[in-house]
ROLUM-953086 format. One line per 3 residues: number of its first residue (from 1); their letters; for each residue x, y, z of N, C-alpha, C, O. Coordinates in Angstrom, 1 decimal, padded with zeros to 4 digits. Layout:
BEGIN
NUM) a) X Y Z X Y Z X Y Z X Y Z ~ ...
This chain:
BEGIN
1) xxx) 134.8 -070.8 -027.9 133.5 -070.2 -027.8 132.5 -071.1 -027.1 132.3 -072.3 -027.4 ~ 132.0 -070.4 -026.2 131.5 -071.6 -025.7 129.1 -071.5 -026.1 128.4 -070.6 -026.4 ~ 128.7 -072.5 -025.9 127.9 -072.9 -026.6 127.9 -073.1 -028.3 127.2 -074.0 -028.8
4) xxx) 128.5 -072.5 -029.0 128.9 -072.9 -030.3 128.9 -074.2 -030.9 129.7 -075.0 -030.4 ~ 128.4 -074.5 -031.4 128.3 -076.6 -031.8 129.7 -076.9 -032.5 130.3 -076.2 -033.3 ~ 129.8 -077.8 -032.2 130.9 -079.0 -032.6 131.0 -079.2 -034.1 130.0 -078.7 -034.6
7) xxx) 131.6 -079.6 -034.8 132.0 -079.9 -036.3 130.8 -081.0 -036.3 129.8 -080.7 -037.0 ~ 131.0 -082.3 -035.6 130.0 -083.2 -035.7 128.4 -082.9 -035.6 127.5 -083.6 -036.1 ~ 128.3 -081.6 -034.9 126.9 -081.3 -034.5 126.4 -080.2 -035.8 125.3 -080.1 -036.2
10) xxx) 127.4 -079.5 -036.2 127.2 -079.0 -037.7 126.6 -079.9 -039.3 125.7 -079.5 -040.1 ~ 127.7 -081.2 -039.2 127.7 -082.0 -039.9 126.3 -082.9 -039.8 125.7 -083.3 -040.8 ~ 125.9 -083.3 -038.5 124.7 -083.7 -038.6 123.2 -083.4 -038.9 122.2 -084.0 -039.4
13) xxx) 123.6 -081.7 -038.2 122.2 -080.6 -039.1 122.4 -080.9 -040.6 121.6 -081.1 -041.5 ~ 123.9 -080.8 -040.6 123.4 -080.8 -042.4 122.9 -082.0 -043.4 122.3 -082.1 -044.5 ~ 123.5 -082.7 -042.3 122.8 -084.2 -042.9 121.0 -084.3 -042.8 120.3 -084.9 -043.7
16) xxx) 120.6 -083.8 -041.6 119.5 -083.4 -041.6 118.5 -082.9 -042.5 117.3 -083.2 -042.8 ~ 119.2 -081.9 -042.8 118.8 -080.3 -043.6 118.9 -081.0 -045.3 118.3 -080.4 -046.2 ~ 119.7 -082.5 -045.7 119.8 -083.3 -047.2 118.7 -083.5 -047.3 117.9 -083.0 -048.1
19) xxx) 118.5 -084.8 -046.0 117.4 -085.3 -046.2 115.8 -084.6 -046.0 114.7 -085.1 -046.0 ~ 116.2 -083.7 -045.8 114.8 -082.9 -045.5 114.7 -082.4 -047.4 114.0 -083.0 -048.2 ~ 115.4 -081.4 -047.6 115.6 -081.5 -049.0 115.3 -082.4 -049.9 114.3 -082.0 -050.6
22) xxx) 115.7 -083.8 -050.1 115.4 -084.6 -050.8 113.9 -085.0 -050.8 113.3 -085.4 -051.8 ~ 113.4 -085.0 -049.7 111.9 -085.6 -049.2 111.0 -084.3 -050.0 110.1 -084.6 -050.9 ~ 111.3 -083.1 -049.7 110.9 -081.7 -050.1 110.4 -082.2 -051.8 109.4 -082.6 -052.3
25) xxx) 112.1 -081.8 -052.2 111.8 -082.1 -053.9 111.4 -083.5 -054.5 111.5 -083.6 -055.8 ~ 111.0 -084.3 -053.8 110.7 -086.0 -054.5 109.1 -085.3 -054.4 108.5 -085.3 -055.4 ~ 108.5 -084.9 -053.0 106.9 -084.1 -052.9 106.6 -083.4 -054.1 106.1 -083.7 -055.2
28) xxx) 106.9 -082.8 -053.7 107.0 -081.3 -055.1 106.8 -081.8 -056.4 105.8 -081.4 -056.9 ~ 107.8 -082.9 -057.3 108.0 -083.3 -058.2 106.4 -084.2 -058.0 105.4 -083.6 -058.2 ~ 106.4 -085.0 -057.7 105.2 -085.9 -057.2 103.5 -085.2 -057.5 102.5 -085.4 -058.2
31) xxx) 104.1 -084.5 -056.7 102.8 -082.9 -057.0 102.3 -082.6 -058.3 101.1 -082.4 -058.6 ~ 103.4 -082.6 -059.1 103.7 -081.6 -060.0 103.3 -082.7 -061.3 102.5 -082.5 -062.2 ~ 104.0 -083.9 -061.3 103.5 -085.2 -061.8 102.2 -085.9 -062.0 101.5 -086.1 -063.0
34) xxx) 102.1 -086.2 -060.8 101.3 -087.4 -060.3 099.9 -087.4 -060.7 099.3 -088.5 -060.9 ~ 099.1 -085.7 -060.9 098.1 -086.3 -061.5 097.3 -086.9 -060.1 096.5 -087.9 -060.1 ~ 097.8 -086.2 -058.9 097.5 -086.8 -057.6 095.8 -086.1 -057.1 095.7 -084.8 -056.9
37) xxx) 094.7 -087.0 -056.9 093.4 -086.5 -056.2 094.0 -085.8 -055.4 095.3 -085.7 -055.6 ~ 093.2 -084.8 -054.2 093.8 -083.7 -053.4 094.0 -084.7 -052.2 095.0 -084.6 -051.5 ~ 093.0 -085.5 -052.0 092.9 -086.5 -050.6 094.2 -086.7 -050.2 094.8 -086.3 -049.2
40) xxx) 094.8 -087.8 -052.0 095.9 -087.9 -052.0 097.4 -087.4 -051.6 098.3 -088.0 -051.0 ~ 097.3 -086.0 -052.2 098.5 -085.5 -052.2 098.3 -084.5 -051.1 099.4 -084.1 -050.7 ~ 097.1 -084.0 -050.1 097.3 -083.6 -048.9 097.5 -084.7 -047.9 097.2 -084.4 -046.7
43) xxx) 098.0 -085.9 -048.1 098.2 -087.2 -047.4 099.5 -087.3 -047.9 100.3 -087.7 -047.1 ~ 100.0 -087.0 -049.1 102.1 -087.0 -049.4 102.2 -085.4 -048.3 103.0 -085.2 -047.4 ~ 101.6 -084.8 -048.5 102.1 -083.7 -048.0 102.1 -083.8 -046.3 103.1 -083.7 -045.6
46) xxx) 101.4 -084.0 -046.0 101.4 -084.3 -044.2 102.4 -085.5 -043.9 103.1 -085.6 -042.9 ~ 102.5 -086.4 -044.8 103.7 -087.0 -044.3 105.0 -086.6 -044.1 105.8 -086.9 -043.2 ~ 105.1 -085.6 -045.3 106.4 -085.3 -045.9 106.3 -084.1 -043.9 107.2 -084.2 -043.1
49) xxx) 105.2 -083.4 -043.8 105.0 -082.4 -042.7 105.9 -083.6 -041.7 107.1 -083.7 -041.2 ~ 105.0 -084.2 -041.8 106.1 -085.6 -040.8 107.2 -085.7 -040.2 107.7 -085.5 -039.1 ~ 107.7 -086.1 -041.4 109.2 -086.5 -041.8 110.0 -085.1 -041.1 110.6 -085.1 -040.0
52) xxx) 109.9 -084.3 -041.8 110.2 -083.1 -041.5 110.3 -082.4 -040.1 111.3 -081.7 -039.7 ~ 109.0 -082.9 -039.3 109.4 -082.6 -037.8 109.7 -083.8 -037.1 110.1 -083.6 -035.9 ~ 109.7 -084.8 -037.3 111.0 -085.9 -036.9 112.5 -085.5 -037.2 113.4 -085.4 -036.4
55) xxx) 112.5 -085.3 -038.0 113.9 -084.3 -038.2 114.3 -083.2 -037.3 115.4 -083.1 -036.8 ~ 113.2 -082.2 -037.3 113.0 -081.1 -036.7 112.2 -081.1 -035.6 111.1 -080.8 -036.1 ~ 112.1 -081.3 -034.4 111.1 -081.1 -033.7 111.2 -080.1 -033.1 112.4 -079.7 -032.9
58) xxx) 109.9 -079.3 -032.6 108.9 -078.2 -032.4 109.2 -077.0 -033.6 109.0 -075.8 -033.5 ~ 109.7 -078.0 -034.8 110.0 -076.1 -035.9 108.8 -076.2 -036.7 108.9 -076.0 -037.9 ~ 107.5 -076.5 -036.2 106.1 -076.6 -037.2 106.1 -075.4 -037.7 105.8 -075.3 -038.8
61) xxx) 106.5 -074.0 -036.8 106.2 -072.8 -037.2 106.9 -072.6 -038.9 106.4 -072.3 -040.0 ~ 107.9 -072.9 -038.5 109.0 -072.8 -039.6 108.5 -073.6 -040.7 108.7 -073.0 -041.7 ~ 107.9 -074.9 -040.9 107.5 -075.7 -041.4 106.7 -074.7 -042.5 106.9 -074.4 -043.6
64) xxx) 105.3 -074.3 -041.5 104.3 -073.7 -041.6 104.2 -072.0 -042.8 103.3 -071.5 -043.5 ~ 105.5 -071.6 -042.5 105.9 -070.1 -042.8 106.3 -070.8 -044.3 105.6 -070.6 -045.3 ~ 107.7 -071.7 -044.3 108.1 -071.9 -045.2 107.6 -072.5 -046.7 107.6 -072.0 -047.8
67) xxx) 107.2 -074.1 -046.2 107.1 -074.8 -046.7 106.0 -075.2 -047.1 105.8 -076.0 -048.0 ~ 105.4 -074.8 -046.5 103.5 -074.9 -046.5 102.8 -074.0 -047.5 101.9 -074.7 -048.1 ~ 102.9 -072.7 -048.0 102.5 -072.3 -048.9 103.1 -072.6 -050.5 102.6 -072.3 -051.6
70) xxx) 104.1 -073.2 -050.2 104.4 -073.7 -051.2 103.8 -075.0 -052.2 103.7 -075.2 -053.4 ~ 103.5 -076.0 -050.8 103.3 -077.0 -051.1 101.4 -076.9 -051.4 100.7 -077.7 -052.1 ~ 100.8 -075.7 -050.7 099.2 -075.3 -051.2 099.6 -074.7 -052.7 098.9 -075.2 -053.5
73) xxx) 100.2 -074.2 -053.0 100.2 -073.6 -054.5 100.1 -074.7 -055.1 099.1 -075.0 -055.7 ~ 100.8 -075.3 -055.0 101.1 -077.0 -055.4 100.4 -077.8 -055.8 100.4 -078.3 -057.0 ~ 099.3 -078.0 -054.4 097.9 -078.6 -054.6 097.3 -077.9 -055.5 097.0 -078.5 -056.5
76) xxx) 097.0 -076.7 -055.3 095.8 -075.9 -056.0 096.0 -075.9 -057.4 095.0 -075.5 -058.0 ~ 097.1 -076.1 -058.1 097.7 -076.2 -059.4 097.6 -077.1 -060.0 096.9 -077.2 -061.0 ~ 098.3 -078.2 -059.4 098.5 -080.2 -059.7 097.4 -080.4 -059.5 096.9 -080.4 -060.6
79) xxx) 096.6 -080.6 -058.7 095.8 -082.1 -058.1 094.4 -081.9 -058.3 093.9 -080.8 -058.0 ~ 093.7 -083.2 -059.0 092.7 -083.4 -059.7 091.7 -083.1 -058.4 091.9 -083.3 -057.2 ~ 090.8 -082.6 -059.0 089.9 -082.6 -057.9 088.8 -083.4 -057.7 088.6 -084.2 -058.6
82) xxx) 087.8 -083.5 -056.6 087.1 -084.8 -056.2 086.2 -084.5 -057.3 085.7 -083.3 -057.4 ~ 086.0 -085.6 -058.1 084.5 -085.9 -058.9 083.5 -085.0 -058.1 083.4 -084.9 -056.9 ~ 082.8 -084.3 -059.1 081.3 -083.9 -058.3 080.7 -084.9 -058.8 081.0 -085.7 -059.7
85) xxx) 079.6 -084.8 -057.7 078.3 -086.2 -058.2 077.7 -085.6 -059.5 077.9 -084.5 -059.9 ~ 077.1 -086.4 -059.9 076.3 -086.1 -061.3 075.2 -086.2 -061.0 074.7 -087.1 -060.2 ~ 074.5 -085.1 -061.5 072.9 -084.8 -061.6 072.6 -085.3 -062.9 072.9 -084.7 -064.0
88) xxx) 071.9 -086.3 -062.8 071.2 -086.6 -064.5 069.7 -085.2 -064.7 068.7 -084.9 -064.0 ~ 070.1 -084.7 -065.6 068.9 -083.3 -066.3 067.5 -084.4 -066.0 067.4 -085.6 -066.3 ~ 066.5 -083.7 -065.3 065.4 -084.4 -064.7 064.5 -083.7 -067.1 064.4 -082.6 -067.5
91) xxx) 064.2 -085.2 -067.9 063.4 -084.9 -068.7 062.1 -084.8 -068.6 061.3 -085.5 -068.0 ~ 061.7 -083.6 -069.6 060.1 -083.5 -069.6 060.0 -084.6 -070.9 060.8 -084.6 -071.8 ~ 058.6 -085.5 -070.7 057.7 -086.0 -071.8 057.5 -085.2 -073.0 056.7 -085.6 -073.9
């Protein structure tokens, strides 16, 4: 068949496709843990975006579709949010 990939070119997506997984669930867990500010954990998560299209390059869409709402549920659940400033109550005499 021609264009069809090679056993080796199979085997390396899938090696690919581990380590994308592994990076995925170590985030997630991290997330889910960490007790992470948002600064924070939207800084694991753009990395992990990273990693992900070094692996994959131009699949941001895919990235984007898949793994991206996942990892906002994520945030919006986990991660502590930034201190508001404090207003000290102005007292009357």
């Amino acid at each position: 068949m021609e264009g069809a990939p090679g056993p080796e070119a199979i085997a390396e997506e899938e090696a690919r496709l581990h380590r994308l997984r592994a990076r995925v669930d170590v985030t997630c867990a991290l997330l889910r843990q960490g007790r992470l500010e948002r600064r924070d954990a939207e800084a694991l998560v753009a990395a992990t975006r990273g990693f992900a299209l070094e692996l994959f390059p131009g699949k941001e869409g895919v990235f984007d579709l898949v793994l991206a709402p996942r990892f906002a549920r994520l945030l919006d659940e986990f991660c502590l949010a930034p201190e508001a400033p404090r207003v000290l109550p102005f007292r009357r005499p």
